[in-house]
C-alpha positions in Angstrom: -2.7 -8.0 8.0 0.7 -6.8 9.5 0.4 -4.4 12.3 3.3 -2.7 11.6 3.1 -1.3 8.2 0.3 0.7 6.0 -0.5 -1.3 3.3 -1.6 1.0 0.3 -1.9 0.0 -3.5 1.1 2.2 -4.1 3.3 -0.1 -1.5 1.8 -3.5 -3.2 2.5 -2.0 -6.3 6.0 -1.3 -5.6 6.3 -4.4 -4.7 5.2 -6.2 -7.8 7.8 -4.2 -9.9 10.4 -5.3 -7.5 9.7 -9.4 -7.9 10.3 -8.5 -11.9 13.4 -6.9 -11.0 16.8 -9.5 -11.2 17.4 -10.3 -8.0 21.3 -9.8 -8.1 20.2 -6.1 -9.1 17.1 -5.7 -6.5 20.1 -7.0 -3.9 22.5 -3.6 -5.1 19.6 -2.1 -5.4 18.5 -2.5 -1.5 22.0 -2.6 -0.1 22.5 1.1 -1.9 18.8 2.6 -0.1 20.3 1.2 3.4 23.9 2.3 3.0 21.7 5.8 2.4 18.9 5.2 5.3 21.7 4.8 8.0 23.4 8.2 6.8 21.6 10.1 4.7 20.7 13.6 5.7 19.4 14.1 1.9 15.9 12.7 1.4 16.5 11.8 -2.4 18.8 8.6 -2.2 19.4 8.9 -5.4 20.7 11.8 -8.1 18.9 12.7 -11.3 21.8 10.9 -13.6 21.6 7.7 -11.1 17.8 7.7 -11.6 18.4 7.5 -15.0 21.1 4.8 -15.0 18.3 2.7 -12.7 15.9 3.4 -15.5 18.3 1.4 -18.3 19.6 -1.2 -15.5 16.3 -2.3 -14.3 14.2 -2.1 -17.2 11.7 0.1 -15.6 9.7 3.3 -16.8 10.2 6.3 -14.9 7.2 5.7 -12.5 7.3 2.6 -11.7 11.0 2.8 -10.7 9.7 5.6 -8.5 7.0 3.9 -7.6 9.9 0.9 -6.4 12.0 2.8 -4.7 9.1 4.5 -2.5 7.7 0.9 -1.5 11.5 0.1 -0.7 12.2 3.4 1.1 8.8 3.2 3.4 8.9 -0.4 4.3 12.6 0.2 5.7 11.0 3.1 7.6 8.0 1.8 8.9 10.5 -1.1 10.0 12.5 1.3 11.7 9.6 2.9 13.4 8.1 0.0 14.7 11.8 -1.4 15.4 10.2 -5.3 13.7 12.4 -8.4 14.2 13.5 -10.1 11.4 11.0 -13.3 11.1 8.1 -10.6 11.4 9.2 -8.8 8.4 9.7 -12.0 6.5 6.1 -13.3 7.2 4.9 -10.0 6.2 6.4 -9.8 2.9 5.4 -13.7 2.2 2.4 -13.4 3.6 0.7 -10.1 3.2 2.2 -8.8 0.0 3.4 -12.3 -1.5 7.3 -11.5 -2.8 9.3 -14.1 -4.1 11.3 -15.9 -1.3 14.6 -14.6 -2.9 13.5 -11.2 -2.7 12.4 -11.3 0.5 15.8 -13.0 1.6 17.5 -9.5 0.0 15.4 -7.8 2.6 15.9 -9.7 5.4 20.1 -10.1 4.5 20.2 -6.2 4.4 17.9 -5.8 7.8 20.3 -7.7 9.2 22.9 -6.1 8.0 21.8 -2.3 8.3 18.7 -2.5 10.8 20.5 -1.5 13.8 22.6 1.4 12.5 19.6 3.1 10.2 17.4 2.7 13.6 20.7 4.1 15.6 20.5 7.1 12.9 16.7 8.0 13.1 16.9 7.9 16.5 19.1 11.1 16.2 17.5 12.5 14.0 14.5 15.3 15.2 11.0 15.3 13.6 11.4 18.7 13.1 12.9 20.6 11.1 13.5 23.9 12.5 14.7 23.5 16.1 16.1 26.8 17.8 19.8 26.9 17.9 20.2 30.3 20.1 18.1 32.4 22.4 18.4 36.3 22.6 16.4 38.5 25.1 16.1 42.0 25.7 13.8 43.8 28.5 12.5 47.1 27.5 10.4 49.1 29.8 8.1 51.7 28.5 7.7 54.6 31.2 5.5 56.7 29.7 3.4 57.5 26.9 1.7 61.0 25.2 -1.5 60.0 26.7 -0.4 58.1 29.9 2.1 59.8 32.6 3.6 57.4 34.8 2.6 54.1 32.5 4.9 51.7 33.3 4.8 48.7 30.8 7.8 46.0 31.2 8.2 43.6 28.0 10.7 41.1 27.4 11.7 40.8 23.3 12.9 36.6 22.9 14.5 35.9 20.0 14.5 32.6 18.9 17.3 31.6 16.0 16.6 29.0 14.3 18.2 26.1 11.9 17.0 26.1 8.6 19.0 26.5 5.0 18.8 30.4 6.0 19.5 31.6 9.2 15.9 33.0 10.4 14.7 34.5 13.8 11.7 34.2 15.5 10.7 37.1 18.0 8.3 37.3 20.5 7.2 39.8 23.0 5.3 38.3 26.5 4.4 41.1 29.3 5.3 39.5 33.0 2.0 37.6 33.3 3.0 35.5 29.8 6.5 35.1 31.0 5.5 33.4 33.9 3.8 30.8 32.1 6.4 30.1 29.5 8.2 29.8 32.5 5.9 27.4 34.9 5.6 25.5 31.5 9.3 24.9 30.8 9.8 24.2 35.0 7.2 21.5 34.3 9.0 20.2 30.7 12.5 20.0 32.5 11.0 18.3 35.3 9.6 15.7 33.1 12.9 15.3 31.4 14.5 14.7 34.7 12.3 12.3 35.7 13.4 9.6 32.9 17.0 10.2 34.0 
């Protein structure tokens, strides 16, 4: 069993519906999902109306073309993950899930072709979604109180805006003690940084 990919029954599944596919359409078909894997920022590859010209080109029902494309889709993500060379992937898919030599040529060609820039574009891409794009802080000292004369409280307010479809903010409130820490913590996360400079 490969080391480098998850083999589920949905995968080998997927994979059995692509060897019935014609090979000069699996080959569009695979050159298309890497074209969109090296740029895509959209995680459908493909639009409702495509979908459906898929359906009538390839002679599939609607789930196992999903079902297709999702075995396609992960085994080009998995390969990126794990960064495989070419004659690993080949003996894997003769091997482990038994595809038809021509198909796995079409996998290997478009590897070759797109492996390098799809791994160039995960690798800028984050694992999360949100990130924080801006910080905003305030510092608001409370002097006094009804019950309490002379009740000096200092709290710093840190926004946190962050990118997602709508702009949203994050605040947080941390007395001096919890400020410290967020502080000693991010000391020792930009001193890690540094370190693999």
């Amino acid at each position: 069993m490969a080391s480098w990919i998850t083999v589920t029954p949905r995968l080998e599944q997927g994979l059995k519906i692509a060897n019935q596919v014609d090979n000069s359409k699996f080959r569009l078909l695979i050159n298309r999902i890497c074209q969109a894997l090296q740029s895509n920022v959209n995680p459908k590859i493909f639009s409702e109306e495509e979908e459906e010209k898929l359906l009538v080109s390839l002679d599939l029902k609607k789930d196992d073309l999903v079902c297709l494309l999702d075995a396609i889709i992960s085994i080009y993500k998995q390969a990126v993950c794990n960064i495989i060379k070419p004659q690993l992937m080949e003996s894997t898919l003769k091997d482990t899930f038994k595809i038809d030599d021509d198909k796995v040529q079409v996998f290997l060609n478009a590897w070759l072709t797109y492996g390098k820039s799809i791994i160039d574009h995960f690798r800028q891409m984050s694992i999360f979604p949100v990130q924080v794009k801006d910080i905003d802080w305030c510092l608001n000292i409370q002097a006094a109180s009804s019950t309490i004369k002379k009740d000096v409280r200092p709290m710093a307010l840190v926004q946190l805006n962050l990118t997602e479809e709508e702009d949203s903010k994050l605040t947080v409130e941390f007395n001096k003690k919890e400020l410290i820490n967020l502080y000693q913590n991010l000391e020792k996360m930009q001193s890690q940084l540094d370190s693999f400079k």
